[in-house]
mmCIF file of the N, C-alpha and C atoms, coordinates in Angstrom:
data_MODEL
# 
_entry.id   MODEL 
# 
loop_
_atom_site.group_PDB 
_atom_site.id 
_atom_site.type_symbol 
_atom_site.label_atom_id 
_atom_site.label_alt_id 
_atom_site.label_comp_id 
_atom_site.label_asym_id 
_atom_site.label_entity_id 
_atom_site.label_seq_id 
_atom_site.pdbx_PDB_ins_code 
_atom_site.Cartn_x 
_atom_site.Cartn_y 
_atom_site.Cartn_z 
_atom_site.occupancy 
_atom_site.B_iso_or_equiv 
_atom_site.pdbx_formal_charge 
_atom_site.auth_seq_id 
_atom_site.auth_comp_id 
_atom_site.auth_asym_id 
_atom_site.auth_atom_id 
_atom_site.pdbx_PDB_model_num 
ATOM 1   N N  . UNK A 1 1  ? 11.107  -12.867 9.150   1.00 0.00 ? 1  UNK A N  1 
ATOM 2   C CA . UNK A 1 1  ? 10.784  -11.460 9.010   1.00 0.00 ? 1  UNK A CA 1 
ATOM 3   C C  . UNK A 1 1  ? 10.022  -11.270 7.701   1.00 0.00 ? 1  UNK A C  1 
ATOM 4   N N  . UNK A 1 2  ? 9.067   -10.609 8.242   1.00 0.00 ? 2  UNK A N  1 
ATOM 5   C CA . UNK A 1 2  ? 8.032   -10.422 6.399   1.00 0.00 ? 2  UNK A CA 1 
ATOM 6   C C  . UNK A 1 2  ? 8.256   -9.012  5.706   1.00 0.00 ? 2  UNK A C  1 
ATOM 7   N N  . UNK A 1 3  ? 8.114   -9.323  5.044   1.00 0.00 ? 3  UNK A N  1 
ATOM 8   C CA . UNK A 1 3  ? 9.161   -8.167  3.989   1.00 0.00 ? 3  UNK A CA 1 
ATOM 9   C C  . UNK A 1 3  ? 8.051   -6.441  4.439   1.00 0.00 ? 3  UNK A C  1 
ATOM 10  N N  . UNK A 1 4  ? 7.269   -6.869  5.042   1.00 0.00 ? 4  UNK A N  1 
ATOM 11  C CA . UNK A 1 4  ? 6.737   -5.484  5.430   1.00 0.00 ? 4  UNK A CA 1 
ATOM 12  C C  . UNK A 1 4  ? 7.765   -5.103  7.061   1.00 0.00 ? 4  UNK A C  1 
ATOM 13  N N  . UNK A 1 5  ? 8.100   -6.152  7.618   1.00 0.00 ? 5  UNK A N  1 
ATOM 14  C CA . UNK A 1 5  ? 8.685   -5.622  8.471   1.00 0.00 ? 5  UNK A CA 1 
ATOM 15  C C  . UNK A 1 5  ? 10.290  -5.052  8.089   1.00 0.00 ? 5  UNK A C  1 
ATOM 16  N N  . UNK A 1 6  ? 10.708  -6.162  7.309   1.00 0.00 ? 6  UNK A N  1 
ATOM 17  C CA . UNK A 1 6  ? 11.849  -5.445  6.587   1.00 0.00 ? 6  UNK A CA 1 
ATOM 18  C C  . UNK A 1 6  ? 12.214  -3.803  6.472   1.00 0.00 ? 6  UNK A C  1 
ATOM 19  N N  . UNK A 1 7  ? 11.067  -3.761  5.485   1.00 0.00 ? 7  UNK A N  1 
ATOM 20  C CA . UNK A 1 7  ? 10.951  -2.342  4.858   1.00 0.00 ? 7  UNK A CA 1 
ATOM 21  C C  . UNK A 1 7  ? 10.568  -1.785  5.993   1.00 0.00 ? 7  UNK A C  1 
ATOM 22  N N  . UNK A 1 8  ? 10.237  -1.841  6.980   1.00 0.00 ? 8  UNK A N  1 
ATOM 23  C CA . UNK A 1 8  ? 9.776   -1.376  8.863   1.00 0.00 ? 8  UNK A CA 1 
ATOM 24  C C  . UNK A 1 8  ? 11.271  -0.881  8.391   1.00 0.00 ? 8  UNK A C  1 
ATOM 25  N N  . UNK A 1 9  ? 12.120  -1.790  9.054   1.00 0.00 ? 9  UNK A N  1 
ATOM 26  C CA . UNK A 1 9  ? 13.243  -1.469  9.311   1.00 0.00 ? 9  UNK A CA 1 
ATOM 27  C C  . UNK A 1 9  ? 14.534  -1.158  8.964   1.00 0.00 ? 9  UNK A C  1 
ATOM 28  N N  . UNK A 1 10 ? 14.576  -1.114  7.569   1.00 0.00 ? 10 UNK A N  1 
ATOM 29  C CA . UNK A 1 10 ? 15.217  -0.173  6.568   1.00 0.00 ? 10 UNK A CA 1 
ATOM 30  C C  . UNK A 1 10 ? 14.830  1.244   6.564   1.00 0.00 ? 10 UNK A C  1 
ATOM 31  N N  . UNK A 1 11 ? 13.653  1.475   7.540   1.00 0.00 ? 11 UNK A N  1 
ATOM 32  C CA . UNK A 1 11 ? 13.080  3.255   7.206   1.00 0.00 ? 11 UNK A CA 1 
ATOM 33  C C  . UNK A 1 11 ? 12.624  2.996   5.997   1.00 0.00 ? 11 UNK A C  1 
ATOM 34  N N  . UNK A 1 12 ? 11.958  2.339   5.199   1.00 0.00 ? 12 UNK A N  1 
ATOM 35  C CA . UNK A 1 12 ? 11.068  2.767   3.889   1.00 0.00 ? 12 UNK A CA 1 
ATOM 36  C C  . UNK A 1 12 ? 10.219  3.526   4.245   1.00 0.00 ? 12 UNK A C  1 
ATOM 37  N N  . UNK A 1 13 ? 9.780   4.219   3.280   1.00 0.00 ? 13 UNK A N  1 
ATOM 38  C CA . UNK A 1 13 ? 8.711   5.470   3.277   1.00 0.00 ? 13 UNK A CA 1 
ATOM 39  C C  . UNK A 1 13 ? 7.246   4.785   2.872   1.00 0.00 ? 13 UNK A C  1 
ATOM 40  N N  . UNK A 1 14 ? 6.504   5.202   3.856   1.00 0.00 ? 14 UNK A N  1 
ATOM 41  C CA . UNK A 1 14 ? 5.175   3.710   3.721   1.00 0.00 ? 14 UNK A CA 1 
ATOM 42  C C  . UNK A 1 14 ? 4.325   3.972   2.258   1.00 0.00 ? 14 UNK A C  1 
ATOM 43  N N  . UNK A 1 15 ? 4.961   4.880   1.542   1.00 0.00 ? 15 UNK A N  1 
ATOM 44  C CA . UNK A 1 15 ? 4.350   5.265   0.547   1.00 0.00 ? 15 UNK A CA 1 
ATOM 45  C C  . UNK A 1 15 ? 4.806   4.260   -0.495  1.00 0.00 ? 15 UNK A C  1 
ATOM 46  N N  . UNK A 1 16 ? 6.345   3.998   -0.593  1.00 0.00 ? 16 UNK A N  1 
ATOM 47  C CA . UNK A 1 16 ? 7.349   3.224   -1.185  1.00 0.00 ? 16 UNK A CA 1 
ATOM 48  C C  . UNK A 1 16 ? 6.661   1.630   -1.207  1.00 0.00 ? 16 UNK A C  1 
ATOM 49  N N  . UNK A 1 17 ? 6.424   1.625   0.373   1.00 0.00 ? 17 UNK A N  1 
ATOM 50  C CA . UNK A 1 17 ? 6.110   0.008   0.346   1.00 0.00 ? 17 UNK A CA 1 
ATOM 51  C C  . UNK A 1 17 ? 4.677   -0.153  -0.059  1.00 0.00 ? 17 UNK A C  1 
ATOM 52  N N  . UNK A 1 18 ? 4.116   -0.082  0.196   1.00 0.00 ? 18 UNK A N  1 
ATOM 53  C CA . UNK A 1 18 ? 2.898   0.108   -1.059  1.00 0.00 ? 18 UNK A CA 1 
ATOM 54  C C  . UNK A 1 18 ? 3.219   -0.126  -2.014  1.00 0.00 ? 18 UNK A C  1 
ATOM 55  N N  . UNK A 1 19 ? 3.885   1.102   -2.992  1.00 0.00 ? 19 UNK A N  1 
ATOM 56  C CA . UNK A 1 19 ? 4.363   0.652   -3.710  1.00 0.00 ? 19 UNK A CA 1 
ATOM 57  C C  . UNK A 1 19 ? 5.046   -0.788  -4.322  1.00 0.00 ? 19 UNK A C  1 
ATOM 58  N N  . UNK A 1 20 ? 6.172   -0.833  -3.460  1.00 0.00 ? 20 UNK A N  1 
ATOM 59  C CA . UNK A 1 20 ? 7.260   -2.159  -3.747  1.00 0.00 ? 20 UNK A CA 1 
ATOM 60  C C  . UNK A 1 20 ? 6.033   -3.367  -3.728  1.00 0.00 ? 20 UNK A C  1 
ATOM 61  N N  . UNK A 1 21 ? 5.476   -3.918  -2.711  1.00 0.00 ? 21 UNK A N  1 
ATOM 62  C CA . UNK A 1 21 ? 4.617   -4.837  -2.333  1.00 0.00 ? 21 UNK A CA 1 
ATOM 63  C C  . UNK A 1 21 ? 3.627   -4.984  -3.679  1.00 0.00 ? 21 UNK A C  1 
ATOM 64  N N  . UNK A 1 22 ? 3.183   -3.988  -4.204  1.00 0.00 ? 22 UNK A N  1 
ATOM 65  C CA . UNK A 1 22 ? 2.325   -3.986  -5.309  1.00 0.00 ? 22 UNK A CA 1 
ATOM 66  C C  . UNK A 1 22 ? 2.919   -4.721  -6.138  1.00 0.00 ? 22 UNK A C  1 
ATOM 67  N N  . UNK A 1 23 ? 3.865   -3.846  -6.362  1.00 0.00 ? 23 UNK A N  1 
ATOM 68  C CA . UNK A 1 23 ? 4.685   -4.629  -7.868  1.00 0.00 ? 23 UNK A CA 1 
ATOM 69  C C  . UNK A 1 23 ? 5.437   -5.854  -7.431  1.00 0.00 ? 23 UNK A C  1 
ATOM 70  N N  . UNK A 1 24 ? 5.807   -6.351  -6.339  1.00 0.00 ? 24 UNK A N  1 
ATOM 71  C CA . UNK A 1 24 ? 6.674   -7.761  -6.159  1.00 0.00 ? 24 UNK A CA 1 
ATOM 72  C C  . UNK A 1 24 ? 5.510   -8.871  -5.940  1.00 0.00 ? 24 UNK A C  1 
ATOM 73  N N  . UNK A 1 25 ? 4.255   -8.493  -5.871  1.00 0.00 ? 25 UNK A N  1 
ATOM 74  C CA . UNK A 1 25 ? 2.737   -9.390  -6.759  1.00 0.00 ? 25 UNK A CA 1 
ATOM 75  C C  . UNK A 1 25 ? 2.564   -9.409  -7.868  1.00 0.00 ? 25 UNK A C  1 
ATOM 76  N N  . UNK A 1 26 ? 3.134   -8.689  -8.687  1.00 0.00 ? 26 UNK A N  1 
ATOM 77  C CA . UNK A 1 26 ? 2.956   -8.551  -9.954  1.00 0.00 ? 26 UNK A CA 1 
ATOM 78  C C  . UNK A 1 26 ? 1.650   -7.544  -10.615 1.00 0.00 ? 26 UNK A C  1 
ATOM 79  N N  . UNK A 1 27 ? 1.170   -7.096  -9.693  1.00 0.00 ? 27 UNK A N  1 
ATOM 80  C CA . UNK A 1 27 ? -0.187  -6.103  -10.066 1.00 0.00 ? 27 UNK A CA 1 
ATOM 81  C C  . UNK A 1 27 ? -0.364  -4.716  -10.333 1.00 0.00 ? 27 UNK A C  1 
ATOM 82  N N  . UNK A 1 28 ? -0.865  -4.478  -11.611 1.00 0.00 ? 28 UNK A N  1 
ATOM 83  C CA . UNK A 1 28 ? -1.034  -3.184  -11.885 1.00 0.00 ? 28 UNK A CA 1 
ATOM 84  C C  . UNK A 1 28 ? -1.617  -2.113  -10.426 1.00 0.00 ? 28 UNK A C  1 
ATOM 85  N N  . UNK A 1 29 ? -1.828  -0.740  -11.322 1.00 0.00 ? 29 UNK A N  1 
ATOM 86  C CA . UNK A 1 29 ? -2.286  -0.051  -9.869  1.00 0.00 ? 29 UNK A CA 1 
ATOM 87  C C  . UNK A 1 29 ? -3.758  -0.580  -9.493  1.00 0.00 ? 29 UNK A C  1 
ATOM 88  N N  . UNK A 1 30 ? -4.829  -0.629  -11.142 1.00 0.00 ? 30 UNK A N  1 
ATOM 89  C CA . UNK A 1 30 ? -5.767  -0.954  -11.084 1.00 0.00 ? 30 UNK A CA 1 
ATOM 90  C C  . UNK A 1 30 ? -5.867  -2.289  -10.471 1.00 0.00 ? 30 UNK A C  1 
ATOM 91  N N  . UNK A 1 31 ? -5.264  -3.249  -10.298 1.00 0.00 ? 31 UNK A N  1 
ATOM 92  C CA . UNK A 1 31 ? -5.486  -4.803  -10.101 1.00 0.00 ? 31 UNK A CA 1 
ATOM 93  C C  . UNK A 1 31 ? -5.532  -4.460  -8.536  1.00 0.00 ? 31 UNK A C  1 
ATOM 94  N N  . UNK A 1 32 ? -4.781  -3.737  -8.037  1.00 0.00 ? 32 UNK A N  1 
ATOM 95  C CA . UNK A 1 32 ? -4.842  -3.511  -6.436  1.00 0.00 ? 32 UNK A CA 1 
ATOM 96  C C  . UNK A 1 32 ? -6.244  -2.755  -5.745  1.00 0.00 ? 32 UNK A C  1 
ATOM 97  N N  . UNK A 1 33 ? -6.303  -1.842  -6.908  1.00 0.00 ? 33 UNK A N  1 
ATOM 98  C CA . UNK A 1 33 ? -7.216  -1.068  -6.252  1.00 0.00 ? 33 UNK A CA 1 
ATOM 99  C C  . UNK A 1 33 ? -8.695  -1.647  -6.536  1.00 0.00 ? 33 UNK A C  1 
ATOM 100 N N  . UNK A 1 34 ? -8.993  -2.955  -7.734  1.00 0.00 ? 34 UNK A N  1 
ATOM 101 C CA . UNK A 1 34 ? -9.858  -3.758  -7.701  1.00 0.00 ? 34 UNK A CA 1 
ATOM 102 C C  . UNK A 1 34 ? -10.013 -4.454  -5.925  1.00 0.00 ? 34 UNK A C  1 
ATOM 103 N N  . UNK A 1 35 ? -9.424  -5.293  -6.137  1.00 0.00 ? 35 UNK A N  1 
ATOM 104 C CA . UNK A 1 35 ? -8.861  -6.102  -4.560  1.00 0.00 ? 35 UNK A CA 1 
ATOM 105 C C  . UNK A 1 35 ? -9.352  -5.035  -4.038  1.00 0.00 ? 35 UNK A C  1 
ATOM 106 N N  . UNK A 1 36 ? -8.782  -4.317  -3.384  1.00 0.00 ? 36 UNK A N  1 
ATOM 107 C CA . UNK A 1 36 ? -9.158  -3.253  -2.101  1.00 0.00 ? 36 UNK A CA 1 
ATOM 108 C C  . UNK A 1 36 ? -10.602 -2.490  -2.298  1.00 0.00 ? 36 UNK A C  1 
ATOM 109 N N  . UNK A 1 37 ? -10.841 -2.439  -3.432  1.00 0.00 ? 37 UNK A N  1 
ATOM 110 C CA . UNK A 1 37 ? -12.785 -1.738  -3.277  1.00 0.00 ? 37 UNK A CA 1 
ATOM 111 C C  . UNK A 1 37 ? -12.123 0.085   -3.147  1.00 0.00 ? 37 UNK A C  1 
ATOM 112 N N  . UNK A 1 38 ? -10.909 -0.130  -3.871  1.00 0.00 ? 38 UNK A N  1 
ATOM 113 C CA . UNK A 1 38 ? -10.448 1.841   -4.176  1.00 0.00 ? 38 UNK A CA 1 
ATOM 114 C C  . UNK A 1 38 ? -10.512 2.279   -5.109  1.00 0.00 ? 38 UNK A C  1 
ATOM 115 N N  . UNK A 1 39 ? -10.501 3.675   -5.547  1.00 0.00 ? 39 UNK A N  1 
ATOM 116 C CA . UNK A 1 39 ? -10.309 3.399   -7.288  1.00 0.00 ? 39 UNK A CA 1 
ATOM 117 C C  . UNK A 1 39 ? -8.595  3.576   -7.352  1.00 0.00 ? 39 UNK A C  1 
ATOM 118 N N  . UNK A 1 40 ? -8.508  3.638   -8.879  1.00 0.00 ? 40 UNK A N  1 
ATOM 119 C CA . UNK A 1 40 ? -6.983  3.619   -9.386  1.00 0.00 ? 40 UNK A CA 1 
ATOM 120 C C  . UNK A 1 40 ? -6.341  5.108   -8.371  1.00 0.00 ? 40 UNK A C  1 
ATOM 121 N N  . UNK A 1 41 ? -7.048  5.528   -8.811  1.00 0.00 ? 41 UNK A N  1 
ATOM 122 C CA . UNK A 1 41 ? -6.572  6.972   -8.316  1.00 0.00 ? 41 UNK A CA 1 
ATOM 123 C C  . UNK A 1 41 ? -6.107  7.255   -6.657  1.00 0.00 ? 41 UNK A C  1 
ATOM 124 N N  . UNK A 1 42 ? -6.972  6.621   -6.348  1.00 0.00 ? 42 UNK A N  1 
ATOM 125 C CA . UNK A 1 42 ? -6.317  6.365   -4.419  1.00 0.00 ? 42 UNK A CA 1 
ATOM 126 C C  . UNK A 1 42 ? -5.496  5.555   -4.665  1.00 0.00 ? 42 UNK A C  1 
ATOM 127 N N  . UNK A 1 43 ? -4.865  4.271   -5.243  1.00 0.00 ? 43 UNK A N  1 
ATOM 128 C CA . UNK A 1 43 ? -3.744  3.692   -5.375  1.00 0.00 ? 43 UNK A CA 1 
ATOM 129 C C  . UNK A 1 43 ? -2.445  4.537   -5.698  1.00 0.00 ? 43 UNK A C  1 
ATOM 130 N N  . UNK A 1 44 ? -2.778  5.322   -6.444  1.00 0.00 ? 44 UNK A N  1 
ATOM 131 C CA . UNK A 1 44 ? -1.697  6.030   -7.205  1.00 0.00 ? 44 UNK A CA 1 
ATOM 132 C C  . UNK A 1 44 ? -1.092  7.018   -6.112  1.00 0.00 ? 44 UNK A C  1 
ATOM 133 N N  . UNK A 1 45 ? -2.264  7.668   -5.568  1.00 0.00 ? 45 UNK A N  1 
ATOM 134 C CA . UNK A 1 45 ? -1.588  8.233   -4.510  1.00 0.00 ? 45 UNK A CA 1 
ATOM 135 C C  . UNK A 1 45 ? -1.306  8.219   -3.106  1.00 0.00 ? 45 UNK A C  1 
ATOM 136 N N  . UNK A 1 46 ? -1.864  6.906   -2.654  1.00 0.00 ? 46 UNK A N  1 
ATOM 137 C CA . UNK A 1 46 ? -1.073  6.405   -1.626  1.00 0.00 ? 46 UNK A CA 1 
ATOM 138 C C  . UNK A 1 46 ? 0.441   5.981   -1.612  1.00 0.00 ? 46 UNK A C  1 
ATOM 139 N N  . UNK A 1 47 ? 0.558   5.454   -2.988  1.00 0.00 ? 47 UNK A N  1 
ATOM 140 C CA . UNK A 1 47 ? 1.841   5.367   -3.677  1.00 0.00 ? 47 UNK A CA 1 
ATOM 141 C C  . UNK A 1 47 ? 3.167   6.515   -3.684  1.00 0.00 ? 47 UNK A C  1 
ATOM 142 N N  . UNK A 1 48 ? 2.312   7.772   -3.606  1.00 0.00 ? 48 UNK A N  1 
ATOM 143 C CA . UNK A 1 48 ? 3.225   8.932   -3.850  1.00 0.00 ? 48 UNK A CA 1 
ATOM 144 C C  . UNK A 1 48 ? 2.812   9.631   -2.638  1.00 0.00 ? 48 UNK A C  1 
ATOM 145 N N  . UNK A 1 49 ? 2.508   8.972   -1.419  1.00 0.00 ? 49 UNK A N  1 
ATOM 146 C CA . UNK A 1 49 ? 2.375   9.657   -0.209  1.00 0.00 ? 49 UNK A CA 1 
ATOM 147 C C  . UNK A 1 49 ? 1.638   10.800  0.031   1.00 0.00 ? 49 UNK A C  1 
ATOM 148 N N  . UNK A 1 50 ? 0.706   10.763  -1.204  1.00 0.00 ? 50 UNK A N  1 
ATOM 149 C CA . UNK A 1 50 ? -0.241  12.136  -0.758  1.00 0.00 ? 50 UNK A CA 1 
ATOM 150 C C  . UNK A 1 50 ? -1.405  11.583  0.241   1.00 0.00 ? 50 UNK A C  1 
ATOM 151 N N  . UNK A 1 51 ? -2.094  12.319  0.538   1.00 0.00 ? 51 UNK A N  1 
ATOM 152 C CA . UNK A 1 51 ? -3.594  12.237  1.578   1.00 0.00 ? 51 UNK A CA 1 
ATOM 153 C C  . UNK A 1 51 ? -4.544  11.199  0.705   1.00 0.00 ? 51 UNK A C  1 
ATOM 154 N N  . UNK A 1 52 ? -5.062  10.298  1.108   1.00 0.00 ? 52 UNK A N  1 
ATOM 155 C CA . UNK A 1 52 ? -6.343  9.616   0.590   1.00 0.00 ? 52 UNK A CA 1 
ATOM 156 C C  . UNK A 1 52 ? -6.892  9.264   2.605   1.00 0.00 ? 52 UNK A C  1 
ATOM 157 N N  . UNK A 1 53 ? -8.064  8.857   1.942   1.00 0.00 ? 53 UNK A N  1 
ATOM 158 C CA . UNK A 1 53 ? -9.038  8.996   3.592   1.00 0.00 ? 53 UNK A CA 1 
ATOM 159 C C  . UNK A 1 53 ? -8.575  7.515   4.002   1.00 0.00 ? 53 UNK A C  1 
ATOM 160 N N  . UNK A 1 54 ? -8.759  7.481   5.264   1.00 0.00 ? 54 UNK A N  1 
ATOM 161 C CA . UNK A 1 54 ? -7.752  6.568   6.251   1.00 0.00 ? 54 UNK A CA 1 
ATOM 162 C C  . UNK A 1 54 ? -8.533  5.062   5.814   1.00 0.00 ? 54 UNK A C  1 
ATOM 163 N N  . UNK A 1 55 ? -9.799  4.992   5.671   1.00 0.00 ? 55 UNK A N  1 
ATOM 164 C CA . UNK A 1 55 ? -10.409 4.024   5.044   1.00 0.00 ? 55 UNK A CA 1 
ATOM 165 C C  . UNK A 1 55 ? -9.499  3.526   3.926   1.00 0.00 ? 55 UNK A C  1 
ATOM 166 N N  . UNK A 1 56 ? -9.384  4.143   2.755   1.00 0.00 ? 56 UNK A N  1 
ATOM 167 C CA . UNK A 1 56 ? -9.402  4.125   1.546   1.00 0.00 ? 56 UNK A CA 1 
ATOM 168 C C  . UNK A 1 56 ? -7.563  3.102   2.054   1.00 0.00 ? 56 UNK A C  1 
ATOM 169 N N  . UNK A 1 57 ? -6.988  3.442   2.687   1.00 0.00 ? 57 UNK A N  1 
ATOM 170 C CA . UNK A 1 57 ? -5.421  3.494   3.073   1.00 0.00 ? 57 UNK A CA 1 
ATOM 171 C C  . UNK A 1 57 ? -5.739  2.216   3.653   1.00 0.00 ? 57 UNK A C  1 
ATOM 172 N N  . UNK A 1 58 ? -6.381  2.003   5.203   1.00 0.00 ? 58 UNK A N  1 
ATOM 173 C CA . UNK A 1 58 ? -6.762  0.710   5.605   1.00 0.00 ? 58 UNK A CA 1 
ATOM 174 C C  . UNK A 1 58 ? -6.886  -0.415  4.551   1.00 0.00 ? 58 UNK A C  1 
ATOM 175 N N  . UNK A 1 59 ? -7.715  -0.162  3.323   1.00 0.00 ? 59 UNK A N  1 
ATOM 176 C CA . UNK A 1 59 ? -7.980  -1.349  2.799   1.00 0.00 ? 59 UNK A CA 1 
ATOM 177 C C  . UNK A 1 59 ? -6.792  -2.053  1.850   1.00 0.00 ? 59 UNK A C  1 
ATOM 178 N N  . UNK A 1 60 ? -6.258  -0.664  1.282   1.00 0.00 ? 60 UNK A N  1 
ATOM 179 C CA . UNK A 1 60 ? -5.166  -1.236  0.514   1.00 0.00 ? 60 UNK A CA 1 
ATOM 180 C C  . UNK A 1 60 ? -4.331  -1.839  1.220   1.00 0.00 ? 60 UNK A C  1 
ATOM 181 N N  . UNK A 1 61 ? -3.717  -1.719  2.581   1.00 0.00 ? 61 UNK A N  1 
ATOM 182 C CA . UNK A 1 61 ? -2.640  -1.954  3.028   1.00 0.00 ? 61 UNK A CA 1 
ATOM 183 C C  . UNK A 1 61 ? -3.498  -3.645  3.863   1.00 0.00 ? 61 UNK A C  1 
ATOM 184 N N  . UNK A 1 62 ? -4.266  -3.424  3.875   1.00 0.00 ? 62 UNK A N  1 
ATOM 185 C CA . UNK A 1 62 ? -4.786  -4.950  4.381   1.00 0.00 ? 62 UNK A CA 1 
ATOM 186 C C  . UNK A 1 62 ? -5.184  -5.895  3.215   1.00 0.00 ? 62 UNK A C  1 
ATOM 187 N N  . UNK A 1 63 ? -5.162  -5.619  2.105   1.00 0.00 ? 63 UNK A N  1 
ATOM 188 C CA . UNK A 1 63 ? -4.987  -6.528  0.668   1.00 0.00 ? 63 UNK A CA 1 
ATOM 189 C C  . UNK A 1 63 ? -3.793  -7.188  0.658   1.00 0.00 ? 63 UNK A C  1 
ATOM 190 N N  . UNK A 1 64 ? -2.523  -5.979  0.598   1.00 0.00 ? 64 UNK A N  1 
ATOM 191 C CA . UNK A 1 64 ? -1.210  -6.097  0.749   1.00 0.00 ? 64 UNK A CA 1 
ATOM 192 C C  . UNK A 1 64 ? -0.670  -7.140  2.049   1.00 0.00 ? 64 UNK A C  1 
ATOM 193 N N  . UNK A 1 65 ? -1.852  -7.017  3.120   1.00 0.00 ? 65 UNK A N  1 
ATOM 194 C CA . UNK A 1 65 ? -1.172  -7.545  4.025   1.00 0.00 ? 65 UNK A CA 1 
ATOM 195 C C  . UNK A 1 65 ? 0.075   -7.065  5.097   1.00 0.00 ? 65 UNK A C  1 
ATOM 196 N N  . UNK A 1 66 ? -0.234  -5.258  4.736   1.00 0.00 ? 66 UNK A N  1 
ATOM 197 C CA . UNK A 1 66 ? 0.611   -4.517  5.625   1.00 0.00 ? 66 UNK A CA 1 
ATOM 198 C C  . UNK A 1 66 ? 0.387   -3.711  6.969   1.00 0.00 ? 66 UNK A C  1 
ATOM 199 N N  . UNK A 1 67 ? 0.935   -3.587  7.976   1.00 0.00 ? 67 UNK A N  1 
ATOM 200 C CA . UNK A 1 67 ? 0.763   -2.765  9.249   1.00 0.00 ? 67 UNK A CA 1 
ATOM 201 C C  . UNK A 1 67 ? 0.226   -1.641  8.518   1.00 0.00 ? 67 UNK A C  1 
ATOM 202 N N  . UNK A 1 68 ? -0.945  -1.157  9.541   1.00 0.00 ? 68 UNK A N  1 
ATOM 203 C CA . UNK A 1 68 ? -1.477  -0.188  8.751   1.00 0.00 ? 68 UNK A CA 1 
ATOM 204 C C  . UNK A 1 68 ? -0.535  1.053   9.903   1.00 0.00 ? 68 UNK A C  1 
ATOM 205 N N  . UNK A 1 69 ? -0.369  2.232   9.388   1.00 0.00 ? 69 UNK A N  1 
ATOM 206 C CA . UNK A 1 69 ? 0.435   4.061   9.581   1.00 0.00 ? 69 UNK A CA 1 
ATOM 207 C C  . UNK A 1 69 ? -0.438  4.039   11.282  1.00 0.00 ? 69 UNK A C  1 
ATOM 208 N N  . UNK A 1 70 ? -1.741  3.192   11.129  1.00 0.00 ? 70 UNK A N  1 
ATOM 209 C CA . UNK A 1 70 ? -2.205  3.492   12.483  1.00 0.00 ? 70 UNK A CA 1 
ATOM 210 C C  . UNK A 1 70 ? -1.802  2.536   14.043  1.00 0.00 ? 70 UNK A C  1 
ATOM 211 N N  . UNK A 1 71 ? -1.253  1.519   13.357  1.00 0.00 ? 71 UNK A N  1 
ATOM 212 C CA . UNK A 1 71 ? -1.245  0.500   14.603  1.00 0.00 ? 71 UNK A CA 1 
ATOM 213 C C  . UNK A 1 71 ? 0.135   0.581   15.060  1.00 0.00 ? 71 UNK A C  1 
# 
């Protein structure tokens, strides 16, 4: 089980795992949002579950290596 499915199935809040996943790489917000082609600022708030454009969300969560909110 990969720790994104985990957090699947604990009910984490997909905002959280973002989160968690970030930091259990060891990477700032900026280091992620390098990787993904976002700025800091869409990291931050995908993080805190606000709106960023579904693109911007796709890429981070496919850096991370996570099910993206759409599939």
């Amino acid at each position: 089980m990969s720790a994104n499915d985990f957090f699947i199935a604990m009910n984490v809040k997909p905002a959280l795992i973002i989160r968690l996943e970030r930091i259990r790489r060891g990477w700032r917000q900026i280091d992620l949002a390098e990787k993904a082609g976002v700025t800091q600022a869409e990291v931050s708030a995908a993080e805190r579950g606000q709106y960023i454009v579904p693109a911007a969300r796709r890429r981070i969560e496919h850096v991370l290596d996570l099910k993206s909110e759409d599939e």
